[in-house]
N, C-alpha and C positions, 0 to 999 in steps of 0.2 A: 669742255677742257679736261684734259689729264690733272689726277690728282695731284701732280710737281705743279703745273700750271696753277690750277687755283690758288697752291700754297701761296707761289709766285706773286698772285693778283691781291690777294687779302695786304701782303707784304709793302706792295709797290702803292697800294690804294693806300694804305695807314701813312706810308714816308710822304702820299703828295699830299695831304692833310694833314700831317704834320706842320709842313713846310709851308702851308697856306697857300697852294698850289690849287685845290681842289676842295669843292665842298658838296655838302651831300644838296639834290638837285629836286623840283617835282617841276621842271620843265616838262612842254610837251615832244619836247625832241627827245633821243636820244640812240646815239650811233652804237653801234657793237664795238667788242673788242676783242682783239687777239696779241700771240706773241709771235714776236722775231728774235729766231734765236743770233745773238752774235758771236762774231767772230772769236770773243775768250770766252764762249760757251754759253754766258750768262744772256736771259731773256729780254729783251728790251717790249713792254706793251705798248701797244699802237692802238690807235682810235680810228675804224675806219669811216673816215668822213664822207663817204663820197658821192652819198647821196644829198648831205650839206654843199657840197663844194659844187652839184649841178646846181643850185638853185643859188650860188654866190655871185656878184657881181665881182667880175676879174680886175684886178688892180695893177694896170698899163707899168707898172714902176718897172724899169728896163734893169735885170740881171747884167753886169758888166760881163763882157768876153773877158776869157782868161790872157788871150793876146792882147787885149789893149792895157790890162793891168801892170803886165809885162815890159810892156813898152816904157811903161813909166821909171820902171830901175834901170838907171846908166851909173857907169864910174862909180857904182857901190861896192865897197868889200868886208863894210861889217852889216849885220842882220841879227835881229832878234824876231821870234814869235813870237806871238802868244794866240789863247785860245783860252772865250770866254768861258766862263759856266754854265752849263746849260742855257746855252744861250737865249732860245725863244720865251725860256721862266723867266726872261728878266724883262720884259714888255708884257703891261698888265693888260686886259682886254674893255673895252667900255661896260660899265655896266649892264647899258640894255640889250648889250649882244651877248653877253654871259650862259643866259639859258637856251642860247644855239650850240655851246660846246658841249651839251650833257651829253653823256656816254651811261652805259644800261648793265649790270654786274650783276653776279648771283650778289654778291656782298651788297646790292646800293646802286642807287644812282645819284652821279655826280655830276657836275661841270668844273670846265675852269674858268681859276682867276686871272690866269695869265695865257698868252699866247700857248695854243698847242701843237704840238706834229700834227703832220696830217692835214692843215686848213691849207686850204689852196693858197691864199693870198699870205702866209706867213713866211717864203722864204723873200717876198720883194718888199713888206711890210718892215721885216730886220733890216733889207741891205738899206730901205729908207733913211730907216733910223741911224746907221751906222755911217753912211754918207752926211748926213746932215750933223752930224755928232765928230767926224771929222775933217769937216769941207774945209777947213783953211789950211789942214796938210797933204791934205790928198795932192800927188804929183810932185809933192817936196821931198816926202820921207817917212810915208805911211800908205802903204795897200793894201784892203780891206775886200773881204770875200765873205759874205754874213760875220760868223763868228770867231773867223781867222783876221789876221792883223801881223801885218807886216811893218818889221820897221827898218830902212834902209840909210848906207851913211856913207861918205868917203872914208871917212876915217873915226879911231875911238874915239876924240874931243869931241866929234860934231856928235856921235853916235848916241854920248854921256846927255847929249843936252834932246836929242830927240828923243830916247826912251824917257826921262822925267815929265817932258811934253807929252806924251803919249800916256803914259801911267795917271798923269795928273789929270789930263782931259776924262779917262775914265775914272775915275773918281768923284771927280768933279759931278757926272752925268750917272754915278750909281751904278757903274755896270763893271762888272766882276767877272777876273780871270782865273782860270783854274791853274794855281801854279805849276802843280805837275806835268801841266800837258805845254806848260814854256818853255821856251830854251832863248838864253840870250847873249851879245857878245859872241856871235858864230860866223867863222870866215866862210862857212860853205854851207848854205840850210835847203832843207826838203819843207816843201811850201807848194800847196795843191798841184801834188803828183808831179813835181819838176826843182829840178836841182839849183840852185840860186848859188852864185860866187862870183869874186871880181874876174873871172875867165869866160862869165857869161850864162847864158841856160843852157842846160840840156836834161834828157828824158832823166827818167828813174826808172835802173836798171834792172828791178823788179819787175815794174810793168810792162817792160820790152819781154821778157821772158815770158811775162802771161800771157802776151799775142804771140808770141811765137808757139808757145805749148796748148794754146787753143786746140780744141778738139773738131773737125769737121762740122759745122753747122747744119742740124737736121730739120728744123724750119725755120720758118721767116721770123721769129721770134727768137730765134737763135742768133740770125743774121747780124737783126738790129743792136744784138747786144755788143757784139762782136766788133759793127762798125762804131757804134758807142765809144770804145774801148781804145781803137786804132783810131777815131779822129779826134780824138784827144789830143796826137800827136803829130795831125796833120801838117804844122809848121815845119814839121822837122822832114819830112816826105815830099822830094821834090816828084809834082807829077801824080800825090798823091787821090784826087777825085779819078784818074784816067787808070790810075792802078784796083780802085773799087768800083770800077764801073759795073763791070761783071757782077757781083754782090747787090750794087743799089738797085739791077736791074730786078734780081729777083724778087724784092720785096713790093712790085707793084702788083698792084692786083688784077692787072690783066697776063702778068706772067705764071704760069703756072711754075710750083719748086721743083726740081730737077736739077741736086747735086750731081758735077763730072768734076772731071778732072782740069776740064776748061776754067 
């Protein structure tokens, strides 16, 4: 690592032991670490698990489609978000799995107390928890996507009584919002990458411009990101698997890559 980088890592080690997040480990495991840099510049560390996560037993719990989510908002035109805090810190991990999270530092080796990035099974592990934490609104006036949370309403009386429901239930269950990142009382909300209002859904005009200013795709790892990207928005694209066909064809492995104009 670059000397910014370890600064970085001494930094982020001391806040997750602070925060009783992480503690020092003599597991026999322990993963590497690196950084990703984000999008306002600052490092986020990652644990890369993924020689843990070959030897994980995969937990079947079904990730909701964003279309059927969708489905569930009719006749709404007030909406609030929210967005927890850090959300997988807030689900602790069993005891005797604990020394499978250690991770390996010039500073130390740790694991965690709570759920980490990076475990295979933590993003169906959350929407578990978060399903089951909201199953008696779910389809009434509440859609849930891991750590996002939607709250839907005809109008501001019903709206008044479903955000204290919603607030209360997480309360109730110790799980915490980051306020800043909520916005509430909104006739018109951006809500996993799609526009929400009583007029209905559509794209977010941002991300139509990034497929459109896409750069020519120079391999098959190019492709997939690409169609990642565009069928996000496949609802909206009449015709659209017969308009990628050309694309999905490349990415097989009996096709060899050969960008035209076709």
């Amino acid at each position: 690592m670059a000397p910014v980088e370890l600064k970085e890592l001494k930094k982020q080690i001391q806040e997750l032991e602070d925060k009783g997040f992480i503690r020092p480990s003599i597991s026999p495991w322990g993963a590497p670490v690196l950084f990703v840099k984000k999008k306002d510049g600052s490092m986020r560390l990652c644990i890369d698990y993924r020689k843990l996560n070959k030897v994980t037993i995969k937990n079947k719990y079904p990730l909701p489609r964003i279309e059927d989510l969708f489905d569930q908002i009719k006749n709404a035109a007030v909406f609030s978000k929210i967005d927890l805090r850090s959300g997988y810190y807030q689900m602790r991990v069993k005891e005797e799995d604990v020394p499978k999270t250690a991770f390996r530092t010039r500073y130390g080796h740790y694991e965690f107390l709570v759920m980490s990035f990076g475990l295979t099974n933590a993003p169906v592990a959350f929407m578990d928890l978060m399903n089951r934490v909201f199953k008696p609104y779910l389809e009434m006036f509440v859609v849930v996507f891991l750590d996002d949370i939607l709250v839907y309403s005809r109008n501001k009386e019903e709206h008044a009584d479903h955000l204290r429901i919603v607030l209360q239930t997480l309360r109730d269950h110790q799980l915490y919002a980051k306020f800043t990142m909520c916005e509430f009382w909104l006739s018109e909300v951006l809500f996993l990458r799609h526009i929400i209002s009583a007029d209905g859904i559509k794209v977010d005009s941002k991300k139509v411009q990034a497929i459109l200013d896409w750069r020519p795709p120079r391999n098959v790892s190019e492709i997939r990101s690409f169609l990642g990207l565009a069928g996000y928005y496949r609802r909206f694209v009449k015709g659209f698997s017969v308009i990628v066909a050309p694309l999905t064809k490349l990415i097989r492995k009996d096709v060899t890559f050969e960008w035209s104009e076709k």
